[in-house]
Structure formats: C-alpha cells, structure tokens
C-alpha positions in Angstrom: -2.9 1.2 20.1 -3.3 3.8 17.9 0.5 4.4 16.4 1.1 2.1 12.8 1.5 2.3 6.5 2.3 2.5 2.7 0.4 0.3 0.4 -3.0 -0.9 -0.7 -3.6 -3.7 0.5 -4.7 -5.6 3.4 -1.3 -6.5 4.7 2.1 -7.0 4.3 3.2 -10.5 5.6 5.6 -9.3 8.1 5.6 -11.2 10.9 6.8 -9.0 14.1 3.9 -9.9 16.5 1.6 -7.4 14.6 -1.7 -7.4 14.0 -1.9 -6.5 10.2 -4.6 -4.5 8.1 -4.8 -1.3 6.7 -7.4 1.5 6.1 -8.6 4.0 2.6 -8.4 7.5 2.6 -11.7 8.4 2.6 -13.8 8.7 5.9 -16.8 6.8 4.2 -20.2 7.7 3.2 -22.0 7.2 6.6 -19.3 9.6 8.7 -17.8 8.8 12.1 -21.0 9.0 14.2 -22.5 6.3 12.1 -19.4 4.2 12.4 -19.2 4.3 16.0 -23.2 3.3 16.2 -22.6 0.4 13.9 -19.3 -1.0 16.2 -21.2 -0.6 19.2 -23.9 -2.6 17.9 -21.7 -5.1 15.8 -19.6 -5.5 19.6 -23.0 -5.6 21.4 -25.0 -8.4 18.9 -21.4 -10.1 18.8 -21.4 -10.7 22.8 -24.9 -11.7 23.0 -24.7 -14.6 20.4 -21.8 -15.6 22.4 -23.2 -15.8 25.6 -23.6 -19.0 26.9 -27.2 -19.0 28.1 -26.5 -21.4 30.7 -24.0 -19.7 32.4 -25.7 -16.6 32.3 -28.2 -18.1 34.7 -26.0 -19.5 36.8 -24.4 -15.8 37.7 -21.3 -17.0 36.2 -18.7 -14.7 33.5 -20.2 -15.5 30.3 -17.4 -14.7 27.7 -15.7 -17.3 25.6 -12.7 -17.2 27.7 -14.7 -18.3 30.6 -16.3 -21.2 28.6 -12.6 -22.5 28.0 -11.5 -22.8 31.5 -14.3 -24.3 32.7 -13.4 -27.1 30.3 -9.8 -27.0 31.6 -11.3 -27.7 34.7 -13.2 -30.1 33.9 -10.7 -32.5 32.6 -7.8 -31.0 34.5 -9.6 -30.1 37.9 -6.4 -29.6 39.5 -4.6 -26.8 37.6 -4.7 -23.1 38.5 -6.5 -21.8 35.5 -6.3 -18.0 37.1 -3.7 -17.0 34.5 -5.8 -18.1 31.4 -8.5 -16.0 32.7 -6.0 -13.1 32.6 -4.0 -13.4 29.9 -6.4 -15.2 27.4 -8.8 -12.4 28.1 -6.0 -9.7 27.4 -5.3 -11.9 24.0 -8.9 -12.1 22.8 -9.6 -8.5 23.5 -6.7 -7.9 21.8 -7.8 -9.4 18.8 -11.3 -8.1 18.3 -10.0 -4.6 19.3 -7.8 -4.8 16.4 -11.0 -5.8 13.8 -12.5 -3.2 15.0 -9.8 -0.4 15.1 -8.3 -0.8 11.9 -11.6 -0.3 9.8 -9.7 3.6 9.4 -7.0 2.2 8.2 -8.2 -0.5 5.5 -10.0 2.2 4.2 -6.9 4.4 3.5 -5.0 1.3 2.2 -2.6 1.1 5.1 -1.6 -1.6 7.1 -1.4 -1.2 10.9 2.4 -1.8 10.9 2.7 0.8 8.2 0.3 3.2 10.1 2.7 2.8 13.2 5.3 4.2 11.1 4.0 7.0 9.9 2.2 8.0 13.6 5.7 7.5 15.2 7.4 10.0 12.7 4.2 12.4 13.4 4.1 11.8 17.5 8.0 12.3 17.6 7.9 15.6 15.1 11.5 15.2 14.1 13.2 12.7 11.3 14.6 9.4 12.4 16.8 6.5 11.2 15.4 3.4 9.8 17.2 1.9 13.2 15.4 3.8 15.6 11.7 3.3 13.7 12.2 -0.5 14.8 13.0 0.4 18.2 10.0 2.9 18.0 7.2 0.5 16.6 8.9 -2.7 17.9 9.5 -4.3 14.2 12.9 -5.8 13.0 14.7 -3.8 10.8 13.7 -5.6 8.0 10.0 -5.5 7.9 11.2 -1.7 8.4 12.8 -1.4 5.1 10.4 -3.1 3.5 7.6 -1.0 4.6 9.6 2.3 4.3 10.2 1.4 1.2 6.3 0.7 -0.1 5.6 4.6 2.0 8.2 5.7 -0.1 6.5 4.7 -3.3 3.3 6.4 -2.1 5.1 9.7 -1.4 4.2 9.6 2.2 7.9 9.7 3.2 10.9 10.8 1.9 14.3 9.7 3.0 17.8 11.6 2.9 21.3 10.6 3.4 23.5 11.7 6.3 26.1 13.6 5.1 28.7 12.1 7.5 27.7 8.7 7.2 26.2 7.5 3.5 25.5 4.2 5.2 22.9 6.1 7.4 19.5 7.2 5.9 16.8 10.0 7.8 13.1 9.5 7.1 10.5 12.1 7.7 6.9 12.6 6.9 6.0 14.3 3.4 3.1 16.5 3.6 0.5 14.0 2.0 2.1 11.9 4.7 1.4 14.3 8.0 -1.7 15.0 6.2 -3.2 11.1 6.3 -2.5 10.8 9.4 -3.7 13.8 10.6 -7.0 12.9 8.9 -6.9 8.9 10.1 -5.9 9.8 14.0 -9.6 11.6 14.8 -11.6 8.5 13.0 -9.3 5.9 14.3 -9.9 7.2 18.3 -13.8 7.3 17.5 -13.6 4.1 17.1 -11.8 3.2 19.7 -13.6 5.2 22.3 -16.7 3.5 20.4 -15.7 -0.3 21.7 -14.6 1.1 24.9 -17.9 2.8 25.5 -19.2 -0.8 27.1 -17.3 0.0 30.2 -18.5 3.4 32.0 -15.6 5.9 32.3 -14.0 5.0 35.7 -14.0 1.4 34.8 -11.9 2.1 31.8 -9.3 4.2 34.3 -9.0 1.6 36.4 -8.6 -0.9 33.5 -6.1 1.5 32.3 -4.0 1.8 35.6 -3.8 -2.2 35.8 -2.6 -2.5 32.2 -0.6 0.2 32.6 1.0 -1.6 35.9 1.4 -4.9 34.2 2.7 -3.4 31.2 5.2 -1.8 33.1 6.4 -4.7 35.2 6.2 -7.1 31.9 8.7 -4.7 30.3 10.8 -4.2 33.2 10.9 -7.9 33.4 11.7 -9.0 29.5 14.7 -6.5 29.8 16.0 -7.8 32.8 16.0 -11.6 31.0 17.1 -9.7 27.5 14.2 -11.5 25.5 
C-alpha cells in the first residue's frame, strides 16, 4: 500500500481508482510512537461505537458490513450474500486503511498518487519514462503528466530528454526527492503496522497469503478478459 506526490494540497482530482490525500514534511510534534497509540485508539473507539450491541450478544460478526447483509437478507432472503461479505469487507477496509495511512503523507503535502510516484522511482532505483510510471503505479498517462509535472515544480524530480528520441522524456528522483521519501517510508509503515496490530502476527500472514492468492488470480484473470 505503501508506494504513491508533488503539491500541497489534499489532492489532485485525478480519477484512476485512487484513494487521494497527501502528507507534510514534518514528522509532527508528538513523534511516531504517539501516532501509532492515537490510531490504535481512534481504530479501537471507532469499532466499538459501531458495534451493533445486539448482535454482539447474539455471537454474530458485528462490523458494518455484517449489519448490511443481514438487511439483504431480509428483504431478499433468497440471494447468496457470501460475496458482499468478502468483497464489501475488502472495500471498507480499504477505505479506513487509507484515512489512516496517509496521515504521513498530508503532512508532507503529498497526495497518495503523487507519493506512488516518487516510491516507484525510489523502489526501482533507476530513471523511467512517463509511460512506464503509469504501468508502475496503475494511473493513465495523463494523471501522470499532470502530477510529474506539479513534482517537478517542487524539485522533487527532474526529467531529461532521450537523446535518440526528443519525443521520449526520463524522470528520476532529485535528492530532496529520495530524501522525502526516505523520511515518509519509516512513519508511513508505523502506521500501518499500527492498524494492523488488531490482528496477532499469524493472523495477519494468513490474511496476507489469501490476499495475496486472490490478488493473484484477480490479475491473472482481468488480463486474460483485457479489462
């Protein structure tokens, strides 16, 4: 999750399927231990107000997505809701992953598709073509441009012609660049690891080997029907 960057605000408008936000350069006053206790206990006050109390004592899941299919079946008794329970949990995970996640990045004034940028030209180590940082950080080439172009204007990146083809442009990492995100990554884990600390250690390798086998298969599958 942790891959996304140039200007100050909040987002950019893009629309690839990406969860915009962005992050300051500072670390903040209270440090990363701090930040991590006050996720935890945002994530942990945030599930208990959600709770449904009456489900709870009825030994049943208690999450919203669970409150939603029990509607669906309720009016619509004879669907297979099993796939919402999957897939809408994946979604909503998703989603409160990414509020929690990003707090690095709005604090350095990056947006996660602008982040993903700058971490796949810092994960790669070598320059690459505007081209092959779509295919990298799944964006059109578009949104690329116009994010490359706001990096550019921060002196994160710098970008250099081919000299065989002008219509061909390299982008690497200047050093402010390899600098923020050397100093984002470390901050940006703890607060992963910080929201994934609800599920003991060999719960989250199992969690990883199943997404990690769905993700493979989903992939395998959307190239197969070219979507």
């Amino acid at each position: 999750m942790t891959s996304t960057q140039g200007r100050p605000t909040a987002g950019d408008g893009t629309k690839d399927g990406e969860v915009v936000d962005g992050a300051s350069g500072e670390a903040g006053a209270t440090g990363v231990g701090a930040a991590r206790a006050d996720v935890v206990a945002a994530v942990a006050d945030r599930g208990k107000a959600d709770e449904p109390a009456a489900a709870a004592a009825a030994g049943e899941r208690a999450d919203t997505v669970a409150a939603v299919v029990r509607q669906w079946q309720a009016v619509r008794p004879d669907l297979d809701t099993g796939p919402m329970e999957i897939i809408g949990r994946v979604n909503r995970c998703a989603a409160l992953l990414q509020q929690a996640e990003d707090a690095p990045l709005r604090r350095a004034g990056l947006s996660r598709p602008e982040f993903d940028l700058l971490g796949a030209l810092r994960r790669t180590g070598h320059e690459l073509t505007p081209g092959e940082l779509a295919r990298e950080t799944f964006s059109s080439g578009a949104a690329v441009t116009k994010r490359l172009k706001q990096l550019t204007e921060r002196g994160l990146v710098e970008r250099r012609g081919d000299t065989r083809d002008r219509r061909v442009a390299h982008v690497r990492l200047t050093d402010a660049g390899r600098e923020l995100v050397d100093g984002i990554l470390p901050e940006q884990l703890a607060y992963e690891s910080a929201v994934l600390s609800a599920l003991a250690g060999d719960r989250q390798g199992e969690l990883a080997d199943l997404l990690g086998e769905l993700l493979s298969r989903l992939e395998g599958r959307m190239r197969t029907l070219r979507v």
